[in-house]
C-alpha positions, 0 to 999 in steps of 0.5 A, spaced: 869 749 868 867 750 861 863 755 858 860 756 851 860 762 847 856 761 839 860 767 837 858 765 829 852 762 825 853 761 817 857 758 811 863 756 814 869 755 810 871 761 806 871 761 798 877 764 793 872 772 793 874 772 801 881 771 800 881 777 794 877 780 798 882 780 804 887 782 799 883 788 798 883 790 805 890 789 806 892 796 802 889 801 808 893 796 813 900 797 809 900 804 808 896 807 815 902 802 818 907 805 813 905 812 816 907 812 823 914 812 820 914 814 813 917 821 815 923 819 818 927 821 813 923 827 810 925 831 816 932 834 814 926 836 807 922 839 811 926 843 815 928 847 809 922 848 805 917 848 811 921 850 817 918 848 822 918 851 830 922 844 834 915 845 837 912 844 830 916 839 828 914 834 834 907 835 832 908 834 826 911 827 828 906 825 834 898 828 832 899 822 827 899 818 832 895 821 838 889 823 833 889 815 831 889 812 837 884 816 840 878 815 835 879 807 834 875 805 840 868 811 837 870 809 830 870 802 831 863 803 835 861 808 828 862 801 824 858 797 827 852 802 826 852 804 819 857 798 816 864 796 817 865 796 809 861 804 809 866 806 813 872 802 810 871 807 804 869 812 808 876 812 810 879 811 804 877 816 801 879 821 807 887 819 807 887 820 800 884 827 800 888 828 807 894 825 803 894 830 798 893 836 803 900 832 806 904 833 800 902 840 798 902 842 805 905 850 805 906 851 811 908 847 818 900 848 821 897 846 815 902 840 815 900 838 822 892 839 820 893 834 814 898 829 819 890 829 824 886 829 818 891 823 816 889 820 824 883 821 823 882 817 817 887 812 819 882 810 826 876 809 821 880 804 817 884 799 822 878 797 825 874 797 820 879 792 816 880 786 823 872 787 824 871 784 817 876 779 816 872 777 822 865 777 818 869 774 812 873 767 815 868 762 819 872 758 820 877 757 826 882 756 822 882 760 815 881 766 820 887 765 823 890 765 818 887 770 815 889 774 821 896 771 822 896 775 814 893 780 817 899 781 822 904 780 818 902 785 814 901 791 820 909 789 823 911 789 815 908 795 813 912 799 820 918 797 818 917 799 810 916 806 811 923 809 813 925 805 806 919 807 802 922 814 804 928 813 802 928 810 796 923 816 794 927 821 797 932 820 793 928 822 787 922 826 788 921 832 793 918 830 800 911 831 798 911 824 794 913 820 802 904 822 801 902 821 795 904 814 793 898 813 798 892 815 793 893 809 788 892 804 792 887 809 796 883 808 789 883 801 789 881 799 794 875 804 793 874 802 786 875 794 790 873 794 796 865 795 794 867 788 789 870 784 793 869 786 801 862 784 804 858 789 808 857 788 815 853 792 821 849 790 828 841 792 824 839 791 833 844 797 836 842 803 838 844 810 834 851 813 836 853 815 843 856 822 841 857 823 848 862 817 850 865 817 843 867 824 846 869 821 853 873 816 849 878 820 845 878 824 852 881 818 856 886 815 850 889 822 849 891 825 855 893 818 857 897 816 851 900 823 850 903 823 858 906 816 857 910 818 851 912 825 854 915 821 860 919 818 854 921 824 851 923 827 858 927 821 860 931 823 854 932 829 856 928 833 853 925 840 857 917 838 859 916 839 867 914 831 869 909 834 872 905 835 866 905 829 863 903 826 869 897 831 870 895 829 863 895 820 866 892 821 872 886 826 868 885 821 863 885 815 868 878 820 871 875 820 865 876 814 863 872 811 870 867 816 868 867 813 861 866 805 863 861 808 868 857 810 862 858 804 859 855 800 864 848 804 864 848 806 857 844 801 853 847 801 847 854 802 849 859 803 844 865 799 849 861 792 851 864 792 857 861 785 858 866 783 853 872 783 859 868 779 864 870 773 859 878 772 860 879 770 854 878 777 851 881 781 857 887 777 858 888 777 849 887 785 850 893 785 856 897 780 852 897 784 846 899 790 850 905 787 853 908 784 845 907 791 843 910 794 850 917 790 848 916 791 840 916 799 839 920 799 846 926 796 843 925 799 836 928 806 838 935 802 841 936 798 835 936 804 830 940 808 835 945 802 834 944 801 827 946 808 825 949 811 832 954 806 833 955 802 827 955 809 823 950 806 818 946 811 814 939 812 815 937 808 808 942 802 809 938 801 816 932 802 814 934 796 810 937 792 814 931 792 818 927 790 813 932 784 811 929 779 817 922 781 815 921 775 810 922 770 817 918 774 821 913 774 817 912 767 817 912 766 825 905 768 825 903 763 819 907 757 823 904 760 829 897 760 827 898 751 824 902 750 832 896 753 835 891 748 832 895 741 834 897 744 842 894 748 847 894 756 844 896 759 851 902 755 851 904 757 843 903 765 846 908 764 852 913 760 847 912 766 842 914 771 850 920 766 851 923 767 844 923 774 845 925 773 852 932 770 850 932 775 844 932 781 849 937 776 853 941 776 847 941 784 845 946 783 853 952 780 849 951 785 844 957 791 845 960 797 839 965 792 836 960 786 835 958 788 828 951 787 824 949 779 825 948 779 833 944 785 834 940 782 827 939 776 830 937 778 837 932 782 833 929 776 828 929 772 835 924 777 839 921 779 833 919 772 831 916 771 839 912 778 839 909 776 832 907 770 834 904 773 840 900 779 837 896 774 831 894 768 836 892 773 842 888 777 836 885 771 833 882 770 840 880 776 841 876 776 835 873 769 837 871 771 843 867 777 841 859 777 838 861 778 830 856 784 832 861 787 836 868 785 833 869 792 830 868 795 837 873 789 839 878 789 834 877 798 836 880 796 844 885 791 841 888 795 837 887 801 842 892 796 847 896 796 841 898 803 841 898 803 849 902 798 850 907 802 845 907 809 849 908 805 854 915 800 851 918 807 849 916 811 856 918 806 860 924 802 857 927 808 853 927 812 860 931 806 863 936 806 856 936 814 857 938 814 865 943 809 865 946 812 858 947 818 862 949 815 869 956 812 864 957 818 861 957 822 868 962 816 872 966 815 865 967 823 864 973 825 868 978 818 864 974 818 857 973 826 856 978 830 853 980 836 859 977 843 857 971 842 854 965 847 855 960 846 860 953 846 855 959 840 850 959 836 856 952 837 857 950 835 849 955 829 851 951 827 857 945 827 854 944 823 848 948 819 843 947 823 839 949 830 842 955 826 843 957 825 835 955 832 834 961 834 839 966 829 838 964 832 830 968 839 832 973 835 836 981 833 833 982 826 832 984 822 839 979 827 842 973 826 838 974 819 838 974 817 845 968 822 845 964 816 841 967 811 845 965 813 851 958 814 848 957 809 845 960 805 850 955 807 855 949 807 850 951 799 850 950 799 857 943 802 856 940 798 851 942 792 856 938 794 861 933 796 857 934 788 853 934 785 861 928 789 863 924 787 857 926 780 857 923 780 865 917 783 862 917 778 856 918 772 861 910 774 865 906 776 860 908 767 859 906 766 865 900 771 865 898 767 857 898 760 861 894 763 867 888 767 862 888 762 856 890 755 858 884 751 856 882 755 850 878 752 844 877 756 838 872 750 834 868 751 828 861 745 827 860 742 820 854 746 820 857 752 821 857 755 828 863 757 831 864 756 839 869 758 843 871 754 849 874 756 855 875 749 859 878 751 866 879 759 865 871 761 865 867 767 863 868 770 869 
């Protein structure tokens, strides 16, 4: 079967002001990703000056991250409706001014209100940037790579934040972590008007306020049960109760979301968009890349610092060091998908991460830096190559009305997809971590260490580093041994279990998007052709 789709009609190549222009909005991009982890290093800083409850110092880690996912889908629906480029500005003026809040903060509260503010300014600029590289690049190929840039970008600038924070750490105070946005945050201001077209749907109706409210009610239960099912997988002290109450209530009102959307006739999510595969096929595609990219992140760092003892700011940097070729994977990613068939690019891109997952098995505390290093190159490289062709695709597949409410669910799915990665695999790191400790203590633990020792030990790594730091000797060293052995174990659980996932998200790339064709006429109109898959 083959279905039609005219998703575009204009000039269709794009000139030298486009490509400045996707420069411009590049800035958001990196520093709204830097910001999810531009606070690893602060923490000890803020400790001291803020003193922060342990409560509050998780809310200062995770409201950035809750509001942000929360609001993209109502703030992608809001820049359809007053321009994507109004609202770009919007946002930049807002994470600017809530960055100086950031910084200045006197108090832990006043911290967790900014880091909100931050999430809410954040919402407006992701969106906001992938809807207009769909209004600026017509053309199959310039998009994708303009999107494969797009990408790069995202991954580079999560990776950049712990080394950005520690490198100004170790001059300024812990405020400076927020303030080295506003000067970018002005550029793009003063830029963006320049350089970046407007866009929004002149036929939409106004905005659905009681959806958006509904919208931010389904996400953040949802995504906030997944990541507390993680943290108790880790130990941590949560009834399992609650977060699953927090799941299942937010799957409820997500039904009575999607039942709004169905009878609303403006709705801010077109529902209609999931009955083309291609769209909802690249959303579940995105969801798993990402389910194995921020999954595993926790692993490797644990290692690199945990059981290589390197400190937080060589990590950091070792982390980066692959960076130069996984930012080449979606650019190369972007010239294959244009010679053969994209779904079977996107399972190739899920196979590589597969067998880097496959690789981290054979990685145990004595092999040193250059294997975990390159299992993290090679599904890195994989999951890149995914995540920019499943988003070009996306974006192809949906009216250019609504491509801020698409790249709004895409981006959605990415933060879903990464709850879920942490939830899942790190309780299944956690478990085997402690089921190793437990069957190893008798043998590999010193005698007559005190109940709550013994129960730091078998919670976490790094519980056990704290105790093997009091003991003498012998007596500490076997401690690291024990942990660092059965944390190894862990991280090969994770690594098959990841791979196993990797391996059907190829499978499901064949099934949903076989047959797919993202082409542009002379004349300007791009279509896109699903032979074989359908619309339905």
């Amino acid at each position: 079967m083959s279905s039609e789709y005219t998703v575009h009609t204009g000039p269709a190549r794009a000139g030298r002001k486009e490509w400045t222009g996707l420069a411009v909005l590049l800035l958001p991009l990196l520093f709204v990703s830097m910001d999810v982890s531009v606070l690893y290093f602060a923490v000890p800083f803020l400790s001291v000056e803020l003193e922060p409850t342990s409560t509050q110092q998780l809310w200062i880690f995770d409201v950035y991250g809750f509001v942000l996912a929360g609001l993209l889908i109502p703030m992608g629906a809001l820049g359809d409706r007053i321009g994507r480029r109004r609202l770009l500005l919007i946002g930049a003026a807002g994470f600017g001014a809530a960055s100086v809040v950031a910084a200045y903060a006197p108090s832990a509260e006043l911290l967790i209100a900014a880091r909100a503010l931050l999430g809410v300014a954040g919402a407006t600029l992701m969106p906001s940037t992938l809807a207009l590289i769909r209004n600026m690049f017509h053309d199959d190929r310039q998009r994708g790579t303009a999107i494969a840039i797009w990408t790069g970008v995202t991954s580079a600038g999560i990776a950049l934040g712990p080394v950005l924070s520690g490198l100004l750490l170790e001059h300024f105070w812990w405020g400076s972590v927020f303030l080295i946005n506003l000067p970018f945050m002005l550029a793009l201001l003063v830029l963006a008007p320049v350089l970046v077209p407007e866009f929004r749907h002149p036929g939409v109706g106004p905005f659905d306020w009681l959806s958006g409210l509904l919208s931010l009610a389904t996400v953040l239960p949802v995504i906030w049960g997944v990541k507390e099912l993680a943290q108790i997988g880790g130990g941590a002290e949560t009834p399992f109760w609650e977060p699953l109450a927090a799941i299942v209530a937010g799957l409820i009102l997500g039904v009575v979301f999607l039942r709004r959307q169905l009878r609303h006739p403006d709705p801010i999510v077109d529902v209609a968009l999931f009955r083309r595969r291609a769209f909802g096929g690249a959303v579940a595609l995105n969801v798993i890349a990402m389910f194995g990219v921020v999954g595993f992140a926790l692993f490797a760092t644990q290692y690199l610092q945990s059981v290589l003892g390197l400190s937080p700011l060589r990590a950091a940097l070792w982390s980066v060091a692959p960076s130069i070729l996984v930012g080449a994977a979606a650019p190369v990613a972007a010239a294959l998908a244009r010679r053969i068939d994209r779904a079977y690019v996107i399972a190739g891109g899920f196979v590589l991460a597969a067998g880097g997952f496959l690789l981290v098995t054979q990685v145990t505390p004595d092999t040193g830096l250059w294997l975990v290093m390159a299992a993290a190159v090679t599904y890195a490289v994989g999951l890149v190559t995914v995540m920019a062709l499943v988003t070009e695709v996306a974006l192809a597949v949906a009216p250019p009305e609504r491509a801020g409410s698409a790249s709004a669910i895409l981006e959605s799915g990415t933060e879903l997809g990464g709850a879920l990665g942490m939830a899942l695999l790190g309780s299944l790191g956690s478990a085997i971590y402690r089921r190793e400790v437990t069957d190893g203590a008798p043998a590999g633990l010193p005698s007559g260490l005190p109940g709550d020792a013994l129960e730091m030990i078998r919670e976490t790594l790094g519980g056990a580093q704290a105790v093997a730091a009091q003991l003498p000797g012998d007596a500490g060293e076997g401690v690291l041994r024990l942990a660092r052995d059965a944390f190894t174990d862990g991280m090969h659980a994770a690594g098959v279990a990841a791979a196993a996932v990797m391996l059907c998200g190829a499978l499901a790339a064949v099934t949903a998007l076989r047959g797919l064709r993202v082409e542009t006429e002379p004349g300007g109109t791009s279509h896109v052709d699903v032979v074989g898959a359908g619309s339905r």
